[in-house]
LUMTORRO-657001 format. One line per field, with one value per residue (C-alpha): residue number from 1; residue in one letter; x, y, z. Coordinates in nm, 2 decimals. Example, Ala and Ser with C-alpha at 12.3 -4.5 7.8 and 13.67 -1.06 7.14 Angstrom:
BEGIN
k: (1:2)
r: (A:S)
xx: (1.23:1.37)
yy: (-0.45:-0.11)
zz: (0.78:0.71)
END
This chain:
BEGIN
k: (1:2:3:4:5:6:7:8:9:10:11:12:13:14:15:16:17:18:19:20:21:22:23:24:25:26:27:28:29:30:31:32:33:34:35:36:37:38:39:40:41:42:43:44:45:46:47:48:49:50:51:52:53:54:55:56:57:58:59:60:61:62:63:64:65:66:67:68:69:70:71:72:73:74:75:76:77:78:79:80:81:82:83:84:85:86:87:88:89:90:91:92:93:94:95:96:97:98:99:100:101:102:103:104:105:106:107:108:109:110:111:112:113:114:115:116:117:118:119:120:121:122:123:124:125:126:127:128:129:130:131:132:133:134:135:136:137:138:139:140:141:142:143:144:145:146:147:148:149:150:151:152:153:154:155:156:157:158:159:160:161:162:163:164:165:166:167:168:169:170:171:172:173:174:175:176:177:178:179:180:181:182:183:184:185:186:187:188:189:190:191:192:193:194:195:196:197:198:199:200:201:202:203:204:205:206:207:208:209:210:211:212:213:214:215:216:217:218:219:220:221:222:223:224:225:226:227:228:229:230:231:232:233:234:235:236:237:238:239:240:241:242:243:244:245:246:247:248:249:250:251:252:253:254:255:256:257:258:259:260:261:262:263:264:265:266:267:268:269:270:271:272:273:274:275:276:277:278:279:280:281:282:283:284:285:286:287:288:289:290:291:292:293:294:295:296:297:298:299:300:301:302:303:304:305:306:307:308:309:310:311:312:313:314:315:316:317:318:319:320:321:322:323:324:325:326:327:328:329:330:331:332:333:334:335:336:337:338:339:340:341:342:343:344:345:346:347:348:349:350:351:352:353:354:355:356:357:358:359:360:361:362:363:364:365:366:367:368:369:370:371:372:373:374:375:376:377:378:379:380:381:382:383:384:385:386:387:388:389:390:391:392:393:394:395:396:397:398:399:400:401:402:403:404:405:406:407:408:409:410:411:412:413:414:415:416:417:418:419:420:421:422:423:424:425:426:427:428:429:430:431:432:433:434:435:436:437:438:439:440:441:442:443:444:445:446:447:448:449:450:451:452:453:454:455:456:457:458:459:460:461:462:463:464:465:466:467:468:469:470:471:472:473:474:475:476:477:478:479:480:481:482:483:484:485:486:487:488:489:490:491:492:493:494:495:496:497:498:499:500:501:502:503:504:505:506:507)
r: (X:X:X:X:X:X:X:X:X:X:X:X:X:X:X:X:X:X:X:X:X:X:X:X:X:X:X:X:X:X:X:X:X:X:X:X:X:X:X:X:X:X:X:X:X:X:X:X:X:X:X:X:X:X:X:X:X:X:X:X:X:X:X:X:X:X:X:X:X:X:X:X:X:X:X:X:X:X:X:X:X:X:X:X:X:X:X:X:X:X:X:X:X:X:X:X:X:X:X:X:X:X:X:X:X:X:X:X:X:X:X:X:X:X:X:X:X:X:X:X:X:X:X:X:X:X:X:X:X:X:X:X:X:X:X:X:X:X:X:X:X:X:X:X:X:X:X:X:X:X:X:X:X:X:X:X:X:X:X:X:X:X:X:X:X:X:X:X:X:X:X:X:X:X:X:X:X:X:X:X:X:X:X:X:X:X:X:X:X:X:X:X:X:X:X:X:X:X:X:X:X:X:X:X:X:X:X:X:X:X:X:X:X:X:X:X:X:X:X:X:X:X:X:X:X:X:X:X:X:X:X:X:X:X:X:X:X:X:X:X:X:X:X:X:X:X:X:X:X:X:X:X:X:X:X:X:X:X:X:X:X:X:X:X:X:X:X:X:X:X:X:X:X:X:X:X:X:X:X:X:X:X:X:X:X:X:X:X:X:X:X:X:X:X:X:X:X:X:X:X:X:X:X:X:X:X:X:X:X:X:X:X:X:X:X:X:X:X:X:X:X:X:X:X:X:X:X:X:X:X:X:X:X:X:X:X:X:X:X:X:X:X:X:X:X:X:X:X:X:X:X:X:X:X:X:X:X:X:X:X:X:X:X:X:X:X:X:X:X:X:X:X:X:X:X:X:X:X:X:X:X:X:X:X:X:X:X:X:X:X:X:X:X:X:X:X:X:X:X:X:X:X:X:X:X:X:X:X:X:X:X:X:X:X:X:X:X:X:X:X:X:X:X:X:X:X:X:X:X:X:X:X:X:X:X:X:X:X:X:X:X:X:X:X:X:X:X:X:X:X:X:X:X:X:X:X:X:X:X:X:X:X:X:X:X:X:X:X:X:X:X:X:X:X:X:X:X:X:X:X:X:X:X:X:X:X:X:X:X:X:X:X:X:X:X:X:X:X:X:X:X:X:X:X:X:X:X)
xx: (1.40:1.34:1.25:1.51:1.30:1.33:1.02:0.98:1.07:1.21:0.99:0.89:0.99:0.78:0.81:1.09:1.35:1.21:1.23:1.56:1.70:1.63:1.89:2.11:2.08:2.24:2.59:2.56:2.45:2.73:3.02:2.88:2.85:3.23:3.35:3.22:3.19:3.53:3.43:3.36:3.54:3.88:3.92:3.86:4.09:4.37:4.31:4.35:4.60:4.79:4.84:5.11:4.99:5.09:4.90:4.62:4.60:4.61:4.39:4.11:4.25:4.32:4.00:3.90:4.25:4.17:3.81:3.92:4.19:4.05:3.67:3.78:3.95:3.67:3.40:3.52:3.62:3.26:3.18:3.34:3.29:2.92:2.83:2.63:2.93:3.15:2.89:2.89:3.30:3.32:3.04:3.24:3.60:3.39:3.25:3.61:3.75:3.50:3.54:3.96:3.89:3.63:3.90:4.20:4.51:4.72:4.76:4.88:4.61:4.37:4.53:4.52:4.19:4.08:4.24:4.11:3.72:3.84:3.89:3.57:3.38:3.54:3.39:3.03:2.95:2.97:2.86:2.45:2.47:2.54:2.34:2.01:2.13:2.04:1.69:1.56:1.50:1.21:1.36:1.13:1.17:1.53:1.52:1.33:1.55:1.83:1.67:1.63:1.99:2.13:1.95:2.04:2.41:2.36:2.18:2.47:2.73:2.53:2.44:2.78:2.92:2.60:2.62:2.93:2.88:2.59:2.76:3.08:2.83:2.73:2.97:3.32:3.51:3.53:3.10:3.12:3.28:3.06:2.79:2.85:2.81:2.42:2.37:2.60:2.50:2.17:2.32:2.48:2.18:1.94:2.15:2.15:1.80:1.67:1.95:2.01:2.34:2.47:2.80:2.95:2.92:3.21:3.40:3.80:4.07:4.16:4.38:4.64:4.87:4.51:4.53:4.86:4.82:4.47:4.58:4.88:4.65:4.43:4.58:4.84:4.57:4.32:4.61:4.75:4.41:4.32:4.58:4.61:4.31:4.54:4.89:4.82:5.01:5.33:5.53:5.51:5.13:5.16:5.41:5.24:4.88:5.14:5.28:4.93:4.77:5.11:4.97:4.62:4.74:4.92:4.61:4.39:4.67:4.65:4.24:4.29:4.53:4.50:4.28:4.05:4.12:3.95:3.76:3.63:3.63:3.34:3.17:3.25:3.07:2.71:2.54:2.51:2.74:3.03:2.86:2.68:3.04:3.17:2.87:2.86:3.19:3.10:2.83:3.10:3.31:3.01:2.92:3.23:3.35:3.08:3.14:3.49:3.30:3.02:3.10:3.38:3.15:2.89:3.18:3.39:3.25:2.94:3.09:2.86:3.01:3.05:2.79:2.53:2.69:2.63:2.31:2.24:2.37:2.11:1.87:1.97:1.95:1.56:1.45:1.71:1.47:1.21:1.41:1.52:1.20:0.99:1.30:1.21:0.85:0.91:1.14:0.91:0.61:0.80:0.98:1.32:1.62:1.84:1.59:1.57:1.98:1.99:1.75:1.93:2.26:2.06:1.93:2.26:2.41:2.12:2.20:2.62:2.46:2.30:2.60:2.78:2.54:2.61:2.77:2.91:2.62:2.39:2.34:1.98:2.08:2.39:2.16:1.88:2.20:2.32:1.98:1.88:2.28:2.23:1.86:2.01:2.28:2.09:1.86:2.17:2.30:1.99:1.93:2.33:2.37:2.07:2.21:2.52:2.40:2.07:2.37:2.62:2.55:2.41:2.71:2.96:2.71:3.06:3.27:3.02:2.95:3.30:3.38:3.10:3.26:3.60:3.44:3.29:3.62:3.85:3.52:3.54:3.88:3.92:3.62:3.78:4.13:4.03:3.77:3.94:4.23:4.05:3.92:4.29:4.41:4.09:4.13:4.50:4.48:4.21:4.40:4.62:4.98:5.05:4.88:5.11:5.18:4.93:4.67:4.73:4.72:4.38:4.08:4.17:4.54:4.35:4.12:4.39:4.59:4.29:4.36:4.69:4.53:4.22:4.06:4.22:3.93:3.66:3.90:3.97:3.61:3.52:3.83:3.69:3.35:3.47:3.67:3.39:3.19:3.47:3.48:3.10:3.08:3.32:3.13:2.81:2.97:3.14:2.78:2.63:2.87:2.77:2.42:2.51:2.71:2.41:2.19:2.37:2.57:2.21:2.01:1.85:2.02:1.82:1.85:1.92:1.66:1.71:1.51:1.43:1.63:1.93:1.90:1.93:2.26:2.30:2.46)
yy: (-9.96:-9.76:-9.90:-9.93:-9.86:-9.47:-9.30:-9.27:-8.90:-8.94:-8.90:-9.24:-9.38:-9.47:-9.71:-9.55:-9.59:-9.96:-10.03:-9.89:-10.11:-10.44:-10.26:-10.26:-10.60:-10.69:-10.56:-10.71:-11.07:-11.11:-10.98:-11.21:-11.47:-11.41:-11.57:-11.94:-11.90:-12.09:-12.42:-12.64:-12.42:-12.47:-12.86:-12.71:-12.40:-12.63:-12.84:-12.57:-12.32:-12.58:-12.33:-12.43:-12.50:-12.12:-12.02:-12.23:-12.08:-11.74:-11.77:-11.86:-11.62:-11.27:-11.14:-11.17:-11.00:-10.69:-10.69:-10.68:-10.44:-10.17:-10.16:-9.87:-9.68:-9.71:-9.64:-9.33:-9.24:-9.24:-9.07:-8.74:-8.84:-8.97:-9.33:-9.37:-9.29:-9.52:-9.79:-9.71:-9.68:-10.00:-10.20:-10.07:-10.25:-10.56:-10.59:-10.54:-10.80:-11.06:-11.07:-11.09:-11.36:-11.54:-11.58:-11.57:-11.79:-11.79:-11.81:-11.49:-11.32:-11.49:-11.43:-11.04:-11.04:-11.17:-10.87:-10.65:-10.84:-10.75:-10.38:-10.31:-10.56:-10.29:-10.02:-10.20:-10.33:-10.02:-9.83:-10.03:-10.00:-9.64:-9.57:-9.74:-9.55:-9.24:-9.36:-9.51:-9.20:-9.38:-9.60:-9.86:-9.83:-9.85:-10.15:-10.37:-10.25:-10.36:-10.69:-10.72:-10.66:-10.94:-11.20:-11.13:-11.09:-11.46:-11.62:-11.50:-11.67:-12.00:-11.96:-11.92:-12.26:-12.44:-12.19:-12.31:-12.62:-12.57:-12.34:-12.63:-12.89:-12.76:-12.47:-12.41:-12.23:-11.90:-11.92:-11.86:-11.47:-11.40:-11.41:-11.13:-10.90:-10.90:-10.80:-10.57:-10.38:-10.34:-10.19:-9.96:-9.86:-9.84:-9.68:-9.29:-9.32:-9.44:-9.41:-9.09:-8.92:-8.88:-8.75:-8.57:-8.20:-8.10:-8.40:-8.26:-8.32:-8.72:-8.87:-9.04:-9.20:-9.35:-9.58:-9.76:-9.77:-9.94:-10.19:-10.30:-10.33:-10.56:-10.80:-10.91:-11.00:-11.14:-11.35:-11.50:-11.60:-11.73:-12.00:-12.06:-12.31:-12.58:-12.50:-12.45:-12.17:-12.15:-11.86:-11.68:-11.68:-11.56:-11.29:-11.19:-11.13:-10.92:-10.70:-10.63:-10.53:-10.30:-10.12:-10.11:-9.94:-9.67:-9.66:-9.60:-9.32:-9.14:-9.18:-8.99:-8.67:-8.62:-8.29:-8.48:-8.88:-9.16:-9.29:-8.99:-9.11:-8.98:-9.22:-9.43:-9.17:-9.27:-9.45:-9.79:-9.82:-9.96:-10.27:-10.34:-10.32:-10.57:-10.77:-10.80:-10.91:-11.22:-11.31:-11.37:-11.55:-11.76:-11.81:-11.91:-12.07:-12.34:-12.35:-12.48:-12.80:-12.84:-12.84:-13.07:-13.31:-13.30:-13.40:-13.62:-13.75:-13.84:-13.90:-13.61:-13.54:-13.15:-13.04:-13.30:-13.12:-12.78:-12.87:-13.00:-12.73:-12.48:-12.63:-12.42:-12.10:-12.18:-12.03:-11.72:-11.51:-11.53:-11.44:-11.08:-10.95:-11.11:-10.94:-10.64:-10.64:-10.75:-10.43:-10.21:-10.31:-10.24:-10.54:-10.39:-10.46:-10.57:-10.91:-10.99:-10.93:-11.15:-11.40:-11.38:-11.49:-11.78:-11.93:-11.95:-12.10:-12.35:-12.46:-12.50:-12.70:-12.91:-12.94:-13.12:-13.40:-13.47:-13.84:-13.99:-14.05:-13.71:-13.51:-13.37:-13.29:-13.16:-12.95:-12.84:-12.70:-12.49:-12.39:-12.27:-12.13:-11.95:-11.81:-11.66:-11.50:-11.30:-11.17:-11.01:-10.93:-10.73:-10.56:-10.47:-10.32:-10.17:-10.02:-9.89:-9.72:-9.54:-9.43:-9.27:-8.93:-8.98:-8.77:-9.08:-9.38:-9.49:-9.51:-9.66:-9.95:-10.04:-10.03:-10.29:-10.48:-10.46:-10.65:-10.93:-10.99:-11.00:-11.18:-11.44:-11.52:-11.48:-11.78:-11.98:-11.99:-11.99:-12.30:-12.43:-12.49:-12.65:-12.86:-12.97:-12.99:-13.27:-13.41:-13.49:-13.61:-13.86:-13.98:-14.31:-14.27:-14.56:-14.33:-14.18:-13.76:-13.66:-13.86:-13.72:-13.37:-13.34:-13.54:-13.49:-13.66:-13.95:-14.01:-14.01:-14.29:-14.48:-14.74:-14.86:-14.89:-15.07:-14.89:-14.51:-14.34:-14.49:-14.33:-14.02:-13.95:-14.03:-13.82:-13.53:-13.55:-13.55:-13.25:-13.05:-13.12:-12.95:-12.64:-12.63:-12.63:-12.34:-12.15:-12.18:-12.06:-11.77:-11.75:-11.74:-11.48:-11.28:-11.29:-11.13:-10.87:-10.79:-10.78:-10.50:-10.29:-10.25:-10.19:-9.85:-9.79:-9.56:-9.54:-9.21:-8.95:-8.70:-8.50:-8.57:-8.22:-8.37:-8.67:-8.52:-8.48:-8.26:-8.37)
zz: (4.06:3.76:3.40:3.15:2.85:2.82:2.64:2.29:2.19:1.83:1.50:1.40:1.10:0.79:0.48:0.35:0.67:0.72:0.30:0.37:0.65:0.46:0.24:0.49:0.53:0.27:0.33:0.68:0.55:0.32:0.55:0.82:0.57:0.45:0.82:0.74:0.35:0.30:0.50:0.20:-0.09:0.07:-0.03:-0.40:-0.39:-0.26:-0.56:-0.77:-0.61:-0.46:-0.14:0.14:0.47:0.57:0.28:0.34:0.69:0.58:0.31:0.61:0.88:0.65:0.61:1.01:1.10:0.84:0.98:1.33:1.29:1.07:1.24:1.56:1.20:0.92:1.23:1.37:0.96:0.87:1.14:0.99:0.63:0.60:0.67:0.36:0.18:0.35:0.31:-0.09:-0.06:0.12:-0.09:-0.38:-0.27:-0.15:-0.53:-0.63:-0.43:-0.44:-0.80:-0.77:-0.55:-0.74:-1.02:-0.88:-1.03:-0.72:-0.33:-0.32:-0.52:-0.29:0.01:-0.12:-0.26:0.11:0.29:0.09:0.13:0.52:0.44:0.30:0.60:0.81:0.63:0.63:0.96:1.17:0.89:0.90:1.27:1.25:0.99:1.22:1.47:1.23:1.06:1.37:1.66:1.81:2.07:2.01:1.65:1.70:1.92:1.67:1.39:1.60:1.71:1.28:1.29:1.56:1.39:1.06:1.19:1.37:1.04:0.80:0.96:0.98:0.62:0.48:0.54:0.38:0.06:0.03:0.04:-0.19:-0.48:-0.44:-0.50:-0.85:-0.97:-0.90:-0.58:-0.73:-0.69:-0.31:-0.42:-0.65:-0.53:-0.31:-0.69:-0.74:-0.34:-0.39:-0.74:-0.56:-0.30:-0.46:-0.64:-0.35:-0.13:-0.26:-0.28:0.02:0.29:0.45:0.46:0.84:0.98:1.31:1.20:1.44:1.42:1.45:1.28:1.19:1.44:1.17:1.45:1.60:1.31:1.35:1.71:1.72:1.45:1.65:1.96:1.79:1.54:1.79:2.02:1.78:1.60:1.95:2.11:1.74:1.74:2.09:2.09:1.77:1.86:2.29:2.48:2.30:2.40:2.01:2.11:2.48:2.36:2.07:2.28:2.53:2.27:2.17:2.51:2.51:2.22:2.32:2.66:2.42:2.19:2.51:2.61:2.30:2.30:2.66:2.58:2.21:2.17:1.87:1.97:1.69:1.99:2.22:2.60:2.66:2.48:2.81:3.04:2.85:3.12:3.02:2.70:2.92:3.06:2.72:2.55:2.81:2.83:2.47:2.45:2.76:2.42:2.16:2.40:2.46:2.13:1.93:2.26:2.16:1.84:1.85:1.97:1.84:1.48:1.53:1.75:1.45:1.22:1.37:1.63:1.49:1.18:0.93:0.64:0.59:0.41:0.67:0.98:0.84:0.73:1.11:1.23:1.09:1.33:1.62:1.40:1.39:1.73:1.66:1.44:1.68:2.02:1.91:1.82:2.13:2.38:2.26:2.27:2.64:2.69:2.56:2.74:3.06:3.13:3.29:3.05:3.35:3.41:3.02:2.95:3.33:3.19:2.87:3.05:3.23:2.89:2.76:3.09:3.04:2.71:2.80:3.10:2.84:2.67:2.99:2.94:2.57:2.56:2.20:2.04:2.14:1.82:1.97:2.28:2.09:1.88:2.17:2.37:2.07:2.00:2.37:2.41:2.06:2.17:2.55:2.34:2.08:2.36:2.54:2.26:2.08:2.43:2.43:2.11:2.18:2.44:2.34:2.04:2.28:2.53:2.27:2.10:1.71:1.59:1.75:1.63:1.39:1.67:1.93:1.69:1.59:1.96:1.98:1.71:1.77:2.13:1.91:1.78:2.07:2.26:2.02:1.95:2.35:2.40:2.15:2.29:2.66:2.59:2.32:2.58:2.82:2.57:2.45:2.82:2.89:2.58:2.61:2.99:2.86:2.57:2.64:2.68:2.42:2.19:1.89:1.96:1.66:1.83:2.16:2.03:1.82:1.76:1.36:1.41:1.59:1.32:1.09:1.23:1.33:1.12:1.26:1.62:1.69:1.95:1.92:1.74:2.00:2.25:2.09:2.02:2.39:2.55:2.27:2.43:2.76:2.68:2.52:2.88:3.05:2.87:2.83:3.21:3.24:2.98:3.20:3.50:3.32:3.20:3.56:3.65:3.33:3.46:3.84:3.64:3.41:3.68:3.93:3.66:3.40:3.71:3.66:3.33:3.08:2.71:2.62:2.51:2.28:2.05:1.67:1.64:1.76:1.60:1.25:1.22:0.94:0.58)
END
């Protein structure tokens, strides 16, 4: 079987490219952060904004939706434009926004200064992985750059919620914004110095109906899988995620006949960065699939209060900064990629397996299953972004990336309505019948009325358990199956290897 680690062919990088990717950390911290920033400010912004429950919704939801819709655009954009100067763009309208949200005096400023927060996300995250792609030409350089990146990625969102929670505790709502300012300002700064502009040189005219077309692909999608798992499979959902895969078949069309498409197919023919696209995508599902549970277990189930479950729940992110980096070393002393991203797959089946066994009262076994789940996950998904980005040409490391992101997306909304249901579906056949309809729907509306029957909430937090034990033992046979897949479609596969020549794409 031959190796999957190719050979090292690429000028290695120095102090300056490795002082420059903790730069690039930066941007990718705080948009990861943005997801789960808004857990604890949301209580204070309702006091304040008085949002409606639409609002309120939106308010959480916008900035994901932008994200998700714009990253295939703003990746294949600085692609012909110059990734650093995306970045710089993008960090520029993040700034901008962060501060219209920090002190904004109404819903609807918010809700606007979110989307926009998701327009220059979209600008930033494809835009670091791109711009790795570009420093890094030593493959084992880039893989530990990468591994950097996954965990940082992984961390961010786990930090948001307790900085929240933090900044609420001691300044107002508008803190959680700005504090995305200083990051940025030295980003900003550091950035022309010590990042190096990169670009496609023959990258073809912009395809301007691309843009329209991938958005309605997405947003559809990503909006019905995203409420599926609190409002189940009502038809507005089911119809909405069809009108979207209508779209996506036409934005795949257009990709195949237009003379200069936004994603180039050939990007597909790279050996290897089709599995790791799908594979990665089987990692999100995994990921937020658990986290529809878990957090909600620690919470009410348990009975944390916010700030205590988040708190908890930075346990599991311990082991996280140590996987990445020790897959990789076992990559590139000739352990085949296949076995780790198998092994990878495995772990995380494990810790869903652990998962199963979690009764009422279980907040360490609870906690050992996110951690091990968590740990399989960032070692498939360090060896898949890997991957992806070693498979496609330097000139199309924008569009490769956003691909891989625009995966995370749709992976995790997909894992959160697909689990999230079966979830529900346990939860509600568990539930008595004497119980009142909000009780019989979510844990939340049993908790609520708990009061006014002795017994429901001992019920409800049994029939939520239960539930979470059905779902975790589909997520670790989907798991299982992920690790067959891994282990026949990576078999053989090769990083690509190029010359430093080809890697510097010129300015």
């Amino acid at each position: 079987m031959t190796n999957s680690t190719s050979t090292s062919v690429g000028a290695r990088a120095g102090r300056r490219e490795w002082t420059a990717l903790a730069v690039l950390m930066l941007p990718l911290l705080l948009v990861s952060m943005d997801v789960s920033v808004l857990y604890f400010a949301i209580p204070a912004i309702s006091a304040d904004l008085e949002p409606s429950g639409t609002q309120q919704l939106w308010i959480f939801d916008i900035y994901a939706f932008v994200l998700a819709g714009l990253l295939m655009t703003m990746g294949s954009l600085g692609d012909r434009i110059g990734r650093r100067k995306l970045l710089m763009a993008g960090a520029v309208a993040f700034s901008a926004a962060s501060l219209m949200a920090a002190y904004a005096n109404s819903a609807e400023m918010l809700i606007a200064a979110r989307a926009v927060l998701g327009i220059g996300g979209a600008t930033l995250m494809p835009s670091t992985m791109a711009l790795i792609r570009t420093m890094f030409t030593d493959s084992g350089q880039r893989a530990k750059a990468i591994g950097i990146w996954s965990g940082m990625m992984t961390a961010g969102i786990a930090l948001g919620s307790v900085m929240s929670g933090v900044l609420v505790e001691y300044f107002w709502w508008g803190s959680v914004f700005l504090v995305n300012l200083p990051a940025m300002v030295l980003l900003l700064v550091l950035a022309p110095v010590l990042l190096p502009e990169s670009k496609d040189p023959a990258p073809g005219r912009f395809d301007w109906l691309s843009v329209p077309l991938s958005m309605a692909a997405v947003l559809p999608v990503v909006y019905g899988l995203k409420e599926i798992p609190s409002e189940g499979w009502n038809v507005r959902y089911v119809v909405s995620i069809s009108v979207g895969l209508l779209f996506a078949a036409l934005f795949v069309h257009r990709q195949r006949t237009t003379s200069s498409p936004m994603i180039s197919p050939a990007l597909f023919r790279g050996h290897g960065f089709a599995p790791a696209v799908v594979l990665n995508l089987v990692s999100a599902f995994a990921m937020m699939g658990s986290a529809v549970f878990t957090t909600q277990y620690l919470q009410s189930v348990l009975g944390k209060s916010a700030l205590e479950a988040a708190l908890w729940a930075l346990l599991p992110s311990v082991p996280i900064g140590m996987v990445a980096p020790v897959t990789t070393s076992l990559v590139q002393r000739g352990t085949n990629r296949a076995h780790v991203v198998t092994a990878g797959f495995v772990i995380a089946a494990c810790g869903y397996g652990l998962l199963a066994l979690a009764g009422t009262d279980s907040m360490w076994l609870v906690l050992t299953a996110c951690g091990v789940l968590a740990s399989g996950i960032v070692m498939v998904i360090s060896q898949m972004t890997d991957l992806a980005l070693g498979a496609a040409p330097a000139e199309r490391a924008g569009s490769a990336s956003s691909l891989l992101e625009t995966g995370t997306e749709f992976g995790g909304a997909l894992g959160m309505a697909v689990l999230g249901s079966i979830g529900a579906a346990v939860y509600r056949h568990d539930m008595p019948g004497s119980a009142p309809d909000a009780a019989r729907e979510t844990l939340g509306g049993a908790l609520a009325v708990a009061d006014r029957f002795p017994g429901l909430a001992t019920a409800a937090r049994e029939a939520f358990t239960h539930g979470m034990q059905g779902a975790a033992i589909a997520g670790a046979v989907l798991l299982a199956g992920a690790a067959v897949l891994a282990a026949v479609t990576l078999r053989g596969v090769e990083v690509r290897k190029e010359t430093p020549e080809r890697e510097k794409v010129p300015c």
